[in-house]
C-alpha positions as a LaTeX table, in Angstrom:
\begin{tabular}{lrrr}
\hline
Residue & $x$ (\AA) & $y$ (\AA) & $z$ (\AA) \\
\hline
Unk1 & $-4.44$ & $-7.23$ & 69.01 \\
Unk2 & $-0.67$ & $-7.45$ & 70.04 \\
Unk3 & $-1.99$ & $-7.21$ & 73.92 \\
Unk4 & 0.24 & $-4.69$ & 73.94 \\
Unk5 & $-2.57$ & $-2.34$ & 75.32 \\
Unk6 & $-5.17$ & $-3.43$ & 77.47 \\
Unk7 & $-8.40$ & $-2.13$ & 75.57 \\
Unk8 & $-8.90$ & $-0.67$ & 72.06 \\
Unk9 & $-12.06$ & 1.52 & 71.06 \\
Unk10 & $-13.17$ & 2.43 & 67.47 \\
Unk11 & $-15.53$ & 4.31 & 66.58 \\
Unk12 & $-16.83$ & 4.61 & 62.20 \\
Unk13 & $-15.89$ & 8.24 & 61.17 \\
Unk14 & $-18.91$ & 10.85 & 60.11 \\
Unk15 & $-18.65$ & 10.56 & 56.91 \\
Unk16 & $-19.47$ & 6.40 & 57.69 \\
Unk17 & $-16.24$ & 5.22 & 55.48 \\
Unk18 & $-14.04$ & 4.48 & 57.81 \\
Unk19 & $-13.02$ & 2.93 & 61.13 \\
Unk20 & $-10.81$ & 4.76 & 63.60 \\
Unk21 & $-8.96$ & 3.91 & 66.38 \\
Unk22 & $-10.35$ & 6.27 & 68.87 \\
Unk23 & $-8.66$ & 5.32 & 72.51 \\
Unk24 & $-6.14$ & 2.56 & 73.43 \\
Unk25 & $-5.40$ & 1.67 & 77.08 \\
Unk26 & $-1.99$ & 1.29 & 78.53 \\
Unk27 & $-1.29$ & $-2.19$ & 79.36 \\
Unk28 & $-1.65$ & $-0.65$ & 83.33 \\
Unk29 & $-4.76$ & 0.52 & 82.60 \\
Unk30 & $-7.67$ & $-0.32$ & 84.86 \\
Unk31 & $-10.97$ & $-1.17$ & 83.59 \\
Unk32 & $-12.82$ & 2.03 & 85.35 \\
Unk33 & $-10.41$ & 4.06 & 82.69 \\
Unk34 & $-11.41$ & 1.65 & 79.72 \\
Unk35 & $-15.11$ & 2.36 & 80.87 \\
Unk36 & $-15.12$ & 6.26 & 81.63 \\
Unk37 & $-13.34$ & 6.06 & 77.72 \\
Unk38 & $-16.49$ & 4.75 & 76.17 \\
Unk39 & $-18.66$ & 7.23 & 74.68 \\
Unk40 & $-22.36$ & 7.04 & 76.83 \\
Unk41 & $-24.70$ & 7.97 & 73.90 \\
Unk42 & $-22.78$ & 6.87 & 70.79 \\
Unk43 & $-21.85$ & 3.19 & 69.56 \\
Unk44 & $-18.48$ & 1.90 & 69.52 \\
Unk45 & $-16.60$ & $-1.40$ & 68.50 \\
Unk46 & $-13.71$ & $-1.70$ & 71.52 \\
Unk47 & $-11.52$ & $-4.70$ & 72.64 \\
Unk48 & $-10.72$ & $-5.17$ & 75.65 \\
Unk49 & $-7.81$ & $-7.74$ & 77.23 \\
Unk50 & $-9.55$ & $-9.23$ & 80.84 \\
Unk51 & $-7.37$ & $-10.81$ & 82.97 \\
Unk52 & $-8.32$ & $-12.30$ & 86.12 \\
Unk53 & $-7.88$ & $-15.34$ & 88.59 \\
Unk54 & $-10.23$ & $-18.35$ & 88.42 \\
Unk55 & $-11.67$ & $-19.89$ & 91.29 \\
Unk56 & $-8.57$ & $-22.74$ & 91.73 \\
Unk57 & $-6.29$ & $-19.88$ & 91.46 \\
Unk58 & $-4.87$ & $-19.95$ & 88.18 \\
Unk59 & $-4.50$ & $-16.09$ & 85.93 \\
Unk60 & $-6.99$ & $-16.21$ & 82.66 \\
Unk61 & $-6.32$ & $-13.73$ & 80.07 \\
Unk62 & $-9.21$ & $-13.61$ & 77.90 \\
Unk63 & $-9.79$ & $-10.99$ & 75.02 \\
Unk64 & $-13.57$ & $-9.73$ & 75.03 \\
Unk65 & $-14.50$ & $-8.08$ & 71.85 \\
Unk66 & $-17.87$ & $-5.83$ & 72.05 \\
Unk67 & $-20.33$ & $-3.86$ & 70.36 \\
Unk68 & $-21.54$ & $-1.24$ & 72.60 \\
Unk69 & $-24.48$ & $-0.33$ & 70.78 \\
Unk70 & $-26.57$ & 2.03 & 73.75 \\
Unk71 & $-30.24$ & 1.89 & 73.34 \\
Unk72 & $-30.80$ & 5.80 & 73.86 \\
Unk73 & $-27.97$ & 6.48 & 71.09 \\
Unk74 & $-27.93$ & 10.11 & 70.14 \\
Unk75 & $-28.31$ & 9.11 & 66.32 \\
Unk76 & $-30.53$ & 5.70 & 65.60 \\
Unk77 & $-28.81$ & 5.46 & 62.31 \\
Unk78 & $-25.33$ & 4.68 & 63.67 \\
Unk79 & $-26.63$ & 2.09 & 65.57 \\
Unk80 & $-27.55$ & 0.16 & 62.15 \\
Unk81 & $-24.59$ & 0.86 & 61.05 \\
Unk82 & $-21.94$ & $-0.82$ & 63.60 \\
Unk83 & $-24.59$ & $-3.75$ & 63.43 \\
Unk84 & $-23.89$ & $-4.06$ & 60.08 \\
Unk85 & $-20.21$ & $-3.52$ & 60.44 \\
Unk86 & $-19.82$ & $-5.63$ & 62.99 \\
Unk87 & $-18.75$ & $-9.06$ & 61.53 \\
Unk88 & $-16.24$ & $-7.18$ & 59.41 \\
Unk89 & $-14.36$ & $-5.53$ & 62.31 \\
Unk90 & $-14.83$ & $-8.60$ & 64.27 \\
Unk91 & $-12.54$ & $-11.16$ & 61.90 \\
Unk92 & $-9.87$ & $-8.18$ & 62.32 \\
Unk93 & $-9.46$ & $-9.19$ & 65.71 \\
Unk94 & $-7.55$ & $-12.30$ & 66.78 \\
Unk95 & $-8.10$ & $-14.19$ & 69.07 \\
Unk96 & $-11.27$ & $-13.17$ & 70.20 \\
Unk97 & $-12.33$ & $-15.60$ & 73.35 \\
Unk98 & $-15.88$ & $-13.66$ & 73.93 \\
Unk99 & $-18.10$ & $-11.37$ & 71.84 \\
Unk100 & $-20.60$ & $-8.87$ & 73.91 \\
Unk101 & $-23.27$ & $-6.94$ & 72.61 \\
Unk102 & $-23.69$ & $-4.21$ & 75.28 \\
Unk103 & $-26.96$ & $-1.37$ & 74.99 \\
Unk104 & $-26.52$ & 0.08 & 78.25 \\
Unk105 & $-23.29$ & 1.94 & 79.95 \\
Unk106 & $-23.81$ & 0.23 & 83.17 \\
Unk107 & $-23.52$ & $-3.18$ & 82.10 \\
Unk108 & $-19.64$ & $-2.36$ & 81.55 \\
Unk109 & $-18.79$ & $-3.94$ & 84.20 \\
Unk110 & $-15.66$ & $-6.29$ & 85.03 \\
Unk111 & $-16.78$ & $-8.45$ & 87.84 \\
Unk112 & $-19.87$ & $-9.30$ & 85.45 \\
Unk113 & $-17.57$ & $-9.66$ & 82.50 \\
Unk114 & $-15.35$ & $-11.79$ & 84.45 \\
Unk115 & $-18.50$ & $-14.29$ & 85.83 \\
Unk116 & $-19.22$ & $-14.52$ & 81.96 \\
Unk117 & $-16.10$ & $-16.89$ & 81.81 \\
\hline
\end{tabular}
């Protein structure tokens, strides 16, 4: 990731041989557009570049990749199949300061993300 774009989100065509870069977020983006981009009943591989201030002050930039994986996923199968996939698409992405396995939309959520670090 260049962070030339504040998120990324991929999604595995339906054929299931290949990875597609479905929605990239302006570097202006804010994270309500990166969530309302994610797809609520199918799973998708996204990055996403988080920056905020600690609590001395300081900006932190830190690149969160994650598996959104929702528990009530329209198809079971694909759900399996990012799993799987996972690792793969993972070493693609550098650097990569958190990984997040998310199964429910409402858990993408910054000021949670953001207490993670």
């Amino acid at each position: 990731m260049s962070r030339a774009s504040r998120y990324l989100i991929f999604r595995i065509t339906e054929d299931k041989s290949t990875l597609i870069l479905e929605k990239e977020g302006e570097r202006s983006a804010p994270f309500s557009e990166f969530a309302a981009a994610m797809n609520l009943k199918e799973p998708r591989f996204a990055v996403y570049d988080l920056e905020f201030k600690t609590d001395d002050g300081r900006a932190e930039s830190k690149v969160v990749f994650i598996l959104y994986s929702p528990d009530d996923a329209t198809n079971s199968s694909d759900r399996f199949m990012y799993a799987q996939n996972k690792e793969a698409v993972k070493q693609k992405i550098s650097p990569v300061h958190k990984e997040m396995q998310i199964n429910d939309y409402h858990d993408i959520n910054e000021q949670e993300w953001i207490g993670e670090f």
